[in-house]
C-alpha positions as a Markdown table, in Angstrom:
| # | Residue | x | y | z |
|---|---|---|---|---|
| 1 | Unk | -0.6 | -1.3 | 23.6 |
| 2 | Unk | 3.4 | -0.6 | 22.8 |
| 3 | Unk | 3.9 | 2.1 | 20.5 |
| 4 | Unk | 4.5 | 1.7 | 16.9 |
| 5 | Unk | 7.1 | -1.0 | 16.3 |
| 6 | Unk | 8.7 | 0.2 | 12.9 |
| 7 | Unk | 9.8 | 3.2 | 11.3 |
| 8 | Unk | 9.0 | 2.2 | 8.0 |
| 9 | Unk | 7.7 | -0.3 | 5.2 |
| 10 | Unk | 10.0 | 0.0 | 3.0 |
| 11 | Unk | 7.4 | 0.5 | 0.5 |
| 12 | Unk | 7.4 | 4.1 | -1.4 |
| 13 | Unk | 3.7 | 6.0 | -0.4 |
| 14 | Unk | 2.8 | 3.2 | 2.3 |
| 15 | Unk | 3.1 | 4.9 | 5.7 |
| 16 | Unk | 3.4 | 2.6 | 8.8 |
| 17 | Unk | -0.2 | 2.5 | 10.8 |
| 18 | Unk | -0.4 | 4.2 | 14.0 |
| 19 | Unk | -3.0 | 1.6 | 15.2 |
| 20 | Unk | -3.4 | -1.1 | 12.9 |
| 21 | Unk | -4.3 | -3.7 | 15.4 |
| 22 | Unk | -5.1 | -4.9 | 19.1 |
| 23 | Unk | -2.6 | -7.3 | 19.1 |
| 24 | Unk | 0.9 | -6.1 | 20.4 |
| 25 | Unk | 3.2 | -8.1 | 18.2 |
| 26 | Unk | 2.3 | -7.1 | 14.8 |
| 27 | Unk | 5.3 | -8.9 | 13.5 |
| 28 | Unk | 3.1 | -12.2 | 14.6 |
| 29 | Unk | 0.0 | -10.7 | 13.4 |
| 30 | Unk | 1.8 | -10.6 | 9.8 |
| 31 | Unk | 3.4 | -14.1 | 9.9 |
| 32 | Unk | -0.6 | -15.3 | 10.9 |
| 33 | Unk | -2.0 | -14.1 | 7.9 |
| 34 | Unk | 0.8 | -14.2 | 5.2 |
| 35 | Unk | -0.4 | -11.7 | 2.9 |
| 36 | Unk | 2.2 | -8.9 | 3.3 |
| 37 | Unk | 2.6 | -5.9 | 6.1 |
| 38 | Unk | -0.5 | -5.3 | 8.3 |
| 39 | Unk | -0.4 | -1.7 | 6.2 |
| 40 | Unk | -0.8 | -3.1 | 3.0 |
| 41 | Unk | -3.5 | -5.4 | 4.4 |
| 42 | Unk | -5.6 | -2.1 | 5.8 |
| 43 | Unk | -5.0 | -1.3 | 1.8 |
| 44 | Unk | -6.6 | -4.2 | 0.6 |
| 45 | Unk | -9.8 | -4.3 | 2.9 |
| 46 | Unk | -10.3 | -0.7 | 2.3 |
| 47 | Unk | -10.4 | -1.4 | -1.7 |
| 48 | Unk | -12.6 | -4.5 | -1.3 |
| 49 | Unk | -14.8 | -2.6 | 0.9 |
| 50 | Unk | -15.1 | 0.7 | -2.2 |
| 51 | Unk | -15.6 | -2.6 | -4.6 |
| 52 | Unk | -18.4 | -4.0 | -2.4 |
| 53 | Unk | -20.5 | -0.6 | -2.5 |
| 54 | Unk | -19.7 | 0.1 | -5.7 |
| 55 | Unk | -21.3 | -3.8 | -6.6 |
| 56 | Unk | -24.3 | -2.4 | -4.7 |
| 57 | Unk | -25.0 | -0.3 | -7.3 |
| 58 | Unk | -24.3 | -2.4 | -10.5 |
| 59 | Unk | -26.2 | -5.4 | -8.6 |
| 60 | Unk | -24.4 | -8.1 | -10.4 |
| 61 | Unk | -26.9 | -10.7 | -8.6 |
| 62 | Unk | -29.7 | -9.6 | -10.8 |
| 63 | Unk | -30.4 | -11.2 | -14.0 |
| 64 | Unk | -29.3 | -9.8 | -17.3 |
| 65 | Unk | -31.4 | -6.9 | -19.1 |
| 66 | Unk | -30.6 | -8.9 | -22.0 |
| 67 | Unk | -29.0 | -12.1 | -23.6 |
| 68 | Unk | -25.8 | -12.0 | -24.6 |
| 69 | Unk | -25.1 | -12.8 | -28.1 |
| 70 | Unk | -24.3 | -16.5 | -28.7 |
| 71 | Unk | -21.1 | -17.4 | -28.5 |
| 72 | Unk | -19.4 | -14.4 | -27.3 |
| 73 | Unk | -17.2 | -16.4 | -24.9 |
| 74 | Unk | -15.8 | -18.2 | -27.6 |
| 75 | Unk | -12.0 | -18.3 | -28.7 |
| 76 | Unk | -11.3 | -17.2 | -31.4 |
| 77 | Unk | -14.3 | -15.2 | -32.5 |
């Protein structure tokens, strides 16, 4: 695998990955996906990864400990 491609994101406190993917051409790794620099994509799997265990432990899928008063999705209250 080549070396690492870019010096920089030119994004303050986002280092550039040492290894952020198998594929040689990151630049067409980027243009593939269209969400941003591979760096700030390693940023956003690591955060939904923390979200998924933290939902592990509020368990969202189970059903409610108790109704919620009527109409409280309502505009305006």
């Amino acid at each position: 695998m080549a070396g690492v491609l870019k010096k920089t994101t030119y994004l303050t406190g986002l280092a550039v990955a040492k290894n952020p993917h198998h594929e040689e051409d990151i630049g067409t790794l980027e243009n593939k996906i269209g969400c941003g620099q591979v760096e700030e994509l390693i940023i956003q799997a690591e955060n939904e990864l923390l979200l998924t265990r933290k939902m592990l432990g509020w368990k969202p899928w189970e059903p409610l400990v108790q109704e919620p008063p009527p109409n409280q999705w309502k505009w305006p209250m």
